[in-house]
C-alpha positions in Angstrom: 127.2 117.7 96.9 123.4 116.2 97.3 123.6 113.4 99.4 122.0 109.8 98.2 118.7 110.2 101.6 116.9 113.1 100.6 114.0 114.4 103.4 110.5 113.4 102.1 109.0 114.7 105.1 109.6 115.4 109.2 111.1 112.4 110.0 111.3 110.5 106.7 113.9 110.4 103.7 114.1 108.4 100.8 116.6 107.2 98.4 116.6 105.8 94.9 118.4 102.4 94.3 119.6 100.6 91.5 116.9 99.1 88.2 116.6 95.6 88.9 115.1 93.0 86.9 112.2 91.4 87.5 110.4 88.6 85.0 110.1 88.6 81.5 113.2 91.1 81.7 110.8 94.0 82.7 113.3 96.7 84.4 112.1 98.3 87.8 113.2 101.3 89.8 113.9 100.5 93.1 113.1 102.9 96.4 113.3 102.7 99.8 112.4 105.0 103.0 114.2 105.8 106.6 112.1 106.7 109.1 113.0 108.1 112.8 110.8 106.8 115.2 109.7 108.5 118.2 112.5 106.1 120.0 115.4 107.5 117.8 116.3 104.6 116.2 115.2 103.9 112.3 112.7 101.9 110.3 113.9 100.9 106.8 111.3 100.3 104.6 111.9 98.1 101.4 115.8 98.5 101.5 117.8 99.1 97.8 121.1 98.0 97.8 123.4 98.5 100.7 126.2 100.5 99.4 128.8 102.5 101.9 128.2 105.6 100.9 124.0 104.6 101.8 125.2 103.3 105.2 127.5 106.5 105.9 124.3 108.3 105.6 121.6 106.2 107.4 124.1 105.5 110.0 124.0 109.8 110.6 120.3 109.3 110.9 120.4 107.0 114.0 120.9 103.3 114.8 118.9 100.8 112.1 116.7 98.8 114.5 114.1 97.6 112.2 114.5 96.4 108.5 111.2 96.0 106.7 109.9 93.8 103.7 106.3 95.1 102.5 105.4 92.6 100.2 107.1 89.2 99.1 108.6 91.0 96.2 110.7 93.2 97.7 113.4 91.1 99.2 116.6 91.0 96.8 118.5 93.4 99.4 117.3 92.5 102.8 120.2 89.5 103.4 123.1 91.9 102.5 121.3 94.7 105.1 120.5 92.5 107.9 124.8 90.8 107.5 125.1 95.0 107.5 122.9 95.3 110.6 123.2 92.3 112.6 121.4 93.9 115.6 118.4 94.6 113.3 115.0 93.5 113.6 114.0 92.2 110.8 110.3 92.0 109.4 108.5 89.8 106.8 105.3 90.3 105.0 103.0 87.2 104.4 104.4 84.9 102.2 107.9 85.8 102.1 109.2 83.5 105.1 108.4 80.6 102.8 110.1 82.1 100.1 113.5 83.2 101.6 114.3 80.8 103.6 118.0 81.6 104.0 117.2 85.1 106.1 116.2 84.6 109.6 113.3 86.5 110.4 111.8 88.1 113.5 108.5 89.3 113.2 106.0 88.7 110.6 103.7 92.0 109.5 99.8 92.1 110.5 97.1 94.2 110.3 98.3 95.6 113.6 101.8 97.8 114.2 104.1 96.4 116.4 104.9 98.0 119.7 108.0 99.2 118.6 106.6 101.1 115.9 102.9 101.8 116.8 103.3 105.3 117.9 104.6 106.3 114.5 102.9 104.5 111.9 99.6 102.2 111.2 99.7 99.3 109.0 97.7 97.4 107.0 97.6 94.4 104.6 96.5 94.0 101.3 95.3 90.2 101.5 93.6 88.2 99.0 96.1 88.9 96.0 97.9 85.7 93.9 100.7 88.1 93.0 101.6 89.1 96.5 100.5 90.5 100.0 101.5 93.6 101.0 101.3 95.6 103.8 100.4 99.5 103.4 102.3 101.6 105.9 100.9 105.1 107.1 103.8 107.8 108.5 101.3 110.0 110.8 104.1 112.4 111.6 104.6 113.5 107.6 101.1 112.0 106.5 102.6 110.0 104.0 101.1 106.6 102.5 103.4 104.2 102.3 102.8 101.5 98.8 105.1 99.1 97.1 104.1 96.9 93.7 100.3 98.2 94.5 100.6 101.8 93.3 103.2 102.1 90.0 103.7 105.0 87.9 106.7 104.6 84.6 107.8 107.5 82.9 106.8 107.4 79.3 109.8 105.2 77.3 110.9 103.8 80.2 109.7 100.5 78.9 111.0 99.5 75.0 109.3 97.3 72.2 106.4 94.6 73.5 107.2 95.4 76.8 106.2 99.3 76.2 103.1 97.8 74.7 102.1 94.9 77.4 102.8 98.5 80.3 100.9 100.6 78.5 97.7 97.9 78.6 98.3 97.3 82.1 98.4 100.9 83.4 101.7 100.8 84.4 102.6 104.0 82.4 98.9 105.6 82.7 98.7 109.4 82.9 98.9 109.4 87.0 99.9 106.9 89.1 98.0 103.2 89.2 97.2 100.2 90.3 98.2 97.9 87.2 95.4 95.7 85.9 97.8 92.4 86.7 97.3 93.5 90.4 93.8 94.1 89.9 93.2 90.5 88.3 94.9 88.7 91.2 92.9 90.0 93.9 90.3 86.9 94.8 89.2 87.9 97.3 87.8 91.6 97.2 86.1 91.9 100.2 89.0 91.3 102.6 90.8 93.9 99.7 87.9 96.6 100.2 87.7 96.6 103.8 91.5 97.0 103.7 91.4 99.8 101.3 88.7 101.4 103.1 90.8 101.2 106.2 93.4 103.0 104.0 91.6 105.5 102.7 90.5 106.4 106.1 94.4 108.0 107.1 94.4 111.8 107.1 97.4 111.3 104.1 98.6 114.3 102.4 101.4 112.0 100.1 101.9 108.6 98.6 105.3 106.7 98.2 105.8 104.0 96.1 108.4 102.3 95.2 107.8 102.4 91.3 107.3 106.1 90.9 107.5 109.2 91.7 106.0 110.2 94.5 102.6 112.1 95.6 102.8 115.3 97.0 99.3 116.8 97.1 96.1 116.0 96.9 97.0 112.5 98.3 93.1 111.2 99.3 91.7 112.0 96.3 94.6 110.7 94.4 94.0 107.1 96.5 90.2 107.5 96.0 91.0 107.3 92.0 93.4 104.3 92.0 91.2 102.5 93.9 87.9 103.2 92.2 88.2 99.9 90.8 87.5 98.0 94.0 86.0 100.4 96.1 83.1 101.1 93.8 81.9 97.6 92.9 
């Protein structure tokens, strides 16, 4: 029977959650990613929902010493992971300590890795964006790029009625993965969002996760030169 982790990569596996709903009643996907860290113990980025079968298999993977929220959209699940995981580290992106004030935090994400994780993967953050801030994770070991709300890709029909209508004008079901036109709009400041891109599109990446999509498998740097031709260009 195929487990609910499946291996993305040496030392990463994700696993699909449930749809949630975000505003307006748009349905989303949900995905997260374990990785193993040089350490042995795991880094679980943008947790789904916590369910025993999930923790039967993260728990074969290692010991959960770091739970991770990219953005300050991706949060719904973390309280019922870190009650799961009291021993957990748990990280916040800008913006999200303000807006979740019942979870007790212990690091907040910069431009630079922490310790704990700096031999595995870089970070970066996406600032300047009235939407949200993320941070944009690089796995050197499986050269995967890491995205959450910034990168979305829908199957076509996913979305019904207007709401078909307002994805298809915002890129959100384009004919590869994109970065939708709301996101591009909110960015006010696109010079603190070039520099970060450029910093991104500077990773030797060979795949893109995101959270919204299915993933890339090839051609990952020119795939990321496209989404971001937008910004990087002007």
């Amino acid at each position: 029977m195929a487990g609910i982790l499946r291996e993305f990569g040496p030392g990463i596996w994700i696993a699909d959650g449930p749809t949630v709903t975000a505003a307006a009643g748009f349905h989303y996907p949900t995905r997260m990613a374990v990785i193993r860290l040089s350490s042995g113990g795991l880094f679980v980025w943008s947790p789904t929902a916590l369910t025993d079968a999930l923790r039967a298999e993260v728990d074969a993977l290692g010991e959960v010493r770091f739970l991770i929220a990219p953005n300050s959209l991706h949060h719904v699940f973390l309280a019922d992971w870190q009650r799961g995981y009291s021993g957990a580290g748990v990280y916040a992106a800008p913006g999200l300590r303000e807006k979740r004030r019942d979870i007790r935090f212990d690091g907040d994400l910069g431009d630079m890795a922490d310790a704990d994780w700096a031999g595995d993967l870089d970070q970066v953050v996406m600032r300047g964006n009235r939407i949200t801030t993320e941070v944009v994770f690089f796995h050197r070991r499986s050269k995967t790029v890491l995205f959450t709300d910034l990168i979305q890709h829908f199957r076509p029909g996913w979305f019904k009625g207007w709401r078909a209508l307002v994805a298809r004008l915002d890129l959100m079901v384009a004919a590869e993965p994109s970065v939708p036109r709301k996101f591009r709009a909110a960015f006010t400041d696109r010079p603190a969002a070039r520099a970060a891109i450029e910093r991104i599109l500077a990773w030797p990446a060979e795949k893109v996760l995101m959270a919204h999509g299915e993933p890339v498998t090839e051609g990952a740097q020119a795939f990321l030169r496209r989404a971001f031709r937008w910004l990087v260009r002007s």
